[in-house]
LOTOR-832038 format. One record per atom (N, C-alpha, C): residue in three letters; z, x, y. Coordinates in pm, whole numbers, padded with zeros to 5 digits, always signed. Each point is the difference from the previous one (the first is absolute). Layout:
N
ALAZXY
...
END
This chain:
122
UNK+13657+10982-17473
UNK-00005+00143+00021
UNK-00132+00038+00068
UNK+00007+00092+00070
UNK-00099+00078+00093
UNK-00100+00074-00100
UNK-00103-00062-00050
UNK-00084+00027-00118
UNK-00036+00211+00004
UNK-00017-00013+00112
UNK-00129+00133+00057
UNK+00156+00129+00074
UNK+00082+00054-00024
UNK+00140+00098+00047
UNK-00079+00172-00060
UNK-00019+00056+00131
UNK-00043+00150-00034
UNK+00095+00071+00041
UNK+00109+00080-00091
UNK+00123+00070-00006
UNK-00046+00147+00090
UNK-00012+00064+00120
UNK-00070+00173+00033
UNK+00178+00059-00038
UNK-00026+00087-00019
UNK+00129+00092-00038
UNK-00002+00107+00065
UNK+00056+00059+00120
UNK-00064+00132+00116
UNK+00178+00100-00022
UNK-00014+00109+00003
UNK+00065+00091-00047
UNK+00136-00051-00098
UNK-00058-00072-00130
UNK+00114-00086-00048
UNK-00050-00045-00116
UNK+00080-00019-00090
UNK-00044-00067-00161
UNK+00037-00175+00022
UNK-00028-00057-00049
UNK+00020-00135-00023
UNK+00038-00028-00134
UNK+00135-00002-00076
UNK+00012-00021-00126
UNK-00024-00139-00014
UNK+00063-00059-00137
UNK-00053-00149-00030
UNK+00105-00114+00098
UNK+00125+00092-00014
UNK+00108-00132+00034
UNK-00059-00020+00152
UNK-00030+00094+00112
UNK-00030-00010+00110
UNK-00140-00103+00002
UNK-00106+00052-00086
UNK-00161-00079+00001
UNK+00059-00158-00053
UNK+00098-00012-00082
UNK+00040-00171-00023
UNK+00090-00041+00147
UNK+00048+00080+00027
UNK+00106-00055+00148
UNK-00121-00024+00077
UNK-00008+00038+00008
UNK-00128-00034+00133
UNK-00158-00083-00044
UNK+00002+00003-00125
UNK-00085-00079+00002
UNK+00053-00164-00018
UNK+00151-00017-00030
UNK+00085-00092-00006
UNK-00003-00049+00154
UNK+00025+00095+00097
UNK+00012-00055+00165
UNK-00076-00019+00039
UNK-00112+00051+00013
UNK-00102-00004+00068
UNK-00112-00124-00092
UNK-00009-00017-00100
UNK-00104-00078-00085
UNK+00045-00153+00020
UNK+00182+00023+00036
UNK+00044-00169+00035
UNK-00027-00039+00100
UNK-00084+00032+00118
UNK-00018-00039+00128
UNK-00109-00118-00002
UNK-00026+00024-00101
UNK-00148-00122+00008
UNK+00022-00202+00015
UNK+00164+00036-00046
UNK+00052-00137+00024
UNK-00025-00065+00181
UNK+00009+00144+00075
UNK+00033-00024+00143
UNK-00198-00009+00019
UNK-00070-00020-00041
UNK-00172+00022+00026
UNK-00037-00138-00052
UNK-00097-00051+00054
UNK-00105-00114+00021
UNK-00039+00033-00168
UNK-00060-00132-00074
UNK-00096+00076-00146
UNK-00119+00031+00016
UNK-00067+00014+00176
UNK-00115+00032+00004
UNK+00014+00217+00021
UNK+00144+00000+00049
UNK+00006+00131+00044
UNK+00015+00069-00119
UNK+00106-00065-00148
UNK+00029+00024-00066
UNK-00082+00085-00103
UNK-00122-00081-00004
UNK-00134+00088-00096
UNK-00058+00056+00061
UNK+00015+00065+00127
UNK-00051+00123+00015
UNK+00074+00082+00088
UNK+00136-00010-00047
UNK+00083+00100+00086
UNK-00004+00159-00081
UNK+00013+00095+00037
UNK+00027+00107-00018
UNK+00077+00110+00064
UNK+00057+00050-00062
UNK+00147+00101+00056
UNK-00018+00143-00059
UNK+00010+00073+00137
UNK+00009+00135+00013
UNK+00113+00095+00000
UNK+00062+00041-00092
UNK+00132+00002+00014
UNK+00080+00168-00001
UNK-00021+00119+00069
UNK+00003+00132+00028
UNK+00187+00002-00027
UNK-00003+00077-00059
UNK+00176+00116-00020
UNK+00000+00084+00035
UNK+00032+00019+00100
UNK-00022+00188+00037
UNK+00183+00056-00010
UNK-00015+00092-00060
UNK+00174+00057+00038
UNK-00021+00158+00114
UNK+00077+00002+00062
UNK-00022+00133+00114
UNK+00150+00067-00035
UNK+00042+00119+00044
UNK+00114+00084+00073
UNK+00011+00029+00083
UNK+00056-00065+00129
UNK+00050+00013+00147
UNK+00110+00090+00053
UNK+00068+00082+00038
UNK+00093+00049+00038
UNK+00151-00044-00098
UNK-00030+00041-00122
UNK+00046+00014-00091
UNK+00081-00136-00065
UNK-00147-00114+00067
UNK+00004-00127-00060
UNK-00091-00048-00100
UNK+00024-00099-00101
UNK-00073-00013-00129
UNK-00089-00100+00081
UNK-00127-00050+00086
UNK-00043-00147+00048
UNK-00122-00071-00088
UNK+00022-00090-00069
UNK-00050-00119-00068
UNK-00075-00063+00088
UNK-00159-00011+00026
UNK-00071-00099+00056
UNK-00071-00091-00080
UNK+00007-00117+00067
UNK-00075-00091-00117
UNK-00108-00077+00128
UNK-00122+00013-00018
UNK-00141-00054+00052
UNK-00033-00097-00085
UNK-00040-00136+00034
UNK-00034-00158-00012
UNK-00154-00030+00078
UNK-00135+00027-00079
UNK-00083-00040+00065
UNK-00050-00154-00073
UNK+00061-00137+00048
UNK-00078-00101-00070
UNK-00122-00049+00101
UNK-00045+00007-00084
UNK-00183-00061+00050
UNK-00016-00153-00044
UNK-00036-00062+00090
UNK+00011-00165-00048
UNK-00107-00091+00126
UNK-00082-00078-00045
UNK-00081-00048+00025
UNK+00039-00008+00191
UNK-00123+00031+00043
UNK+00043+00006+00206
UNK+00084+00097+00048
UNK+00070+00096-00079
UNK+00105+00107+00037
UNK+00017+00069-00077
UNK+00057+00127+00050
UNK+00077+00086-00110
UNK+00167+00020+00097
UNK+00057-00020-00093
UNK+00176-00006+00015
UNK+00064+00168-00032
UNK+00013+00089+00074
UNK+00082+00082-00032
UNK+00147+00071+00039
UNK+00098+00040-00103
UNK+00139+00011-00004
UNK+00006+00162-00029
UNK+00084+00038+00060
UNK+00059+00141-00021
UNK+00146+00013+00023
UNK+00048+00037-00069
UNK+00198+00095+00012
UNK+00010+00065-00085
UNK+00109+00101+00078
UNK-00010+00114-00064
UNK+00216+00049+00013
UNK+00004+00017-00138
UNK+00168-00048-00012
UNK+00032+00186-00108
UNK+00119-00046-00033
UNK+00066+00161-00074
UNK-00043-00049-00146
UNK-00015-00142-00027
UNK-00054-00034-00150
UNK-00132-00068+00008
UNK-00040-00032-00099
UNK-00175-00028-00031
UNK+00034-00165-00042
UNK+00154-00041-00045
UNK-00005-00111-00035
UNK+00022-00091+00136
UNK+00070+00036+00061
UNK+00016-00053+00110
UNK-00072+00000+00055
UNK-00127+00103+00038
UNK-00115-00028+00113
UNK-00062-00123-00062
UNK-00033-00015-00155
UNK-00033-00111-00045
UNK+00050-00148+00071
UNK+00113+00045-00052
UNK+00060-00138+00047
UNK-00038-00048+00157
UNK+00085+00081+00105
UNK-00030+00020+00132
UNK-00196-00060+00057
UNK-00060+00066-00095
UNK-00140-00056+00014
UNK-00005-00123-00035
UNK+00042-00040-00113
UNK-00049-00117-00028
UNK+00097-00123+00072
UNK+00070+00039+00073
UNK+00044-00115+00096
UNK-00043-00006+00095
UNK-00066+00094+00063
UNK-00073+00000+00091
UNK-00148-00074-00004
UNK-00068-00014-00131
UNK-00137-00050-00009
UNK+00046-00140-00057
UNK+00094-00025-00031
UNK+00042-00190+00002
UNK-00023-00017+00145
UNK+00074+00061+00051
UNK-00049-00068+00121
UNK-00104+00033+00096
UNK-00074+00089-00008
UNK-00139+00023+00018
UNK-00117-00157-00073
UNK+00030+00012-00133
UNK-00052-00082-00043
UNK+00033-00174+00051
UNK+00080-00011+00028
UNK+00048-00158+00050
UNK-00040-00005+00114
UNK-00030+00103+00077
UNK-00090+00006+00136
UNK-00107-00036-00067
UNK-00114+00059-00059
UNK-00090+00027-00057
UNK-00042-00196-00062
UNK+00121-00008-00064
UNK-00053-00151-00075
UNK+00008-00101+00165
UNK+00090+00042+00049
UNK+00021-00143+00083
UNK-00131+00013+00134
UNK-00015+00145+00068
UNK-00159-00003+00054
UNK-00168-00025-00094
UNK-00002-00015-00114
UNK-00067+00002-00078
UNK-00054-00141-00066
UNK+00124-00085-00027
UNK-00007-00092-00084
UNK+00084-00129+00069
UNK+00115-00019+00094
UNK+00020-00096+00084
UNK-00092-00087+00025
UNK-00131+00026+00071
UNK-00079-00107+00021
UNK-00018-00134-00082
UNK-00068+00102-00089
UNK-00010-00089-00142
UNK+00101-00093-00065
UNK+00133+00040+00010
UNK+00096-00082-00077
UNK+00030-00099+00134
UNK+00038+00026+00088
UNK-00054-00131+00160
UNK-00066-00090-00034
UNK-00132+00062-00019
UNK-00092-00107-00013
UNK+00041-00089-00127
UNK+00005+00024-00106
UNK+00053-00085-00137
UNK+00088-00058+00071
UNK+00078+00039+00010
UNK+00152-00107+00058
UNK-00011-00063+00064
UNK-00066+00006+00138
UNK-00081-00111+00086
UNK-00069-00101-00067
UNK-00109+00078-00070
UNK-00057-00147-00074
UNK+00054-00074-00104
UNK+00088+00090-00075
UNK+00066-00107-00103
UNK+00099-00117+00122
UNK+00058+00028+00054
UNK+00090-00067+00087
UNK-00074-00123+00065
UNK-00157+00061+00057
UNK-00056-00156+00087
UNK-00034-00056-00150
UNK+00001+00031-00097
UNK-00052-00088-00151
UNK+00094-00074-00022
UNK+00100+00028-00014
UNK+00125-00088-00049
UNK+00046-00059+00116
UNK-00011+00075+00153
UNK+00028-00167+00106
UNK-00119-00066-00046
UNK-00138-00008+00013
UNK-00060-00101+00005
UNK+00006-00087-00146
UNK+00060+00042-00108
UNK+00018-00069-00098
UNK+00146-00089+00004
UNK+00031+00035+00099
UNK+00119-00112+00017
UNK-00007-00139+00059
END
């Protein structure tokens, strides 16, 4: 789980079932993060609800901050659970960008050298 999740609540209450939904989606992303990004990631996470031309609109704002970048997600849907959702598929794959420019090198290099270790041990 995403240790550090700051809930903003902008013309809108946040009851409990909503603050566990989302801290359920958003806190599981850390599987998709490096364990160096992991202890010091932090998430910014805004609800705003509006009335549009006699529409109910649900926005949900995603600011994660993580070591070399900050990653941010926004949608904005007729429900608050769904922008959730909608966001958080969007920052899996933000984040798998994020791991594979970030941390690729490194796992290359291991694999390279374990590989000339075990040819030359043959």
């Amino acid at each position: 789980m995403i240790q550090k999740i700051e809930i903003i609540a902008i013309h809108t209450e946040v009851n409990d079932d909503l603050r566990k939904y989302v801290n359920k989606k958003i806190g599981k992303l850390d599987i998709y993060m490096s364990k160096h990004s992991r202890l010091s990631a932090h998430a910014e996470i805004r609800l705003k609800e509006a009335n549009a031309k006699d529409k109910k609109q649900s926005t949900c704002e995603v600011v994660l901050h993580l070591p070399h970048e900050v990653i941010t997600t926004k949608e904005t849907t007729v429900n608050m659970f769904a922008a959730v959702d909608i966001v958080e598929a969007k920052l899996k794959n933000q984040l798998k960008k994020y791991k594979e420019k970030h941390d690729s090198s490194k796992l290359r290099r291991h694999v390279m050298a374990r590989i000339r270790r075990n040819s030359n041990q043959l």
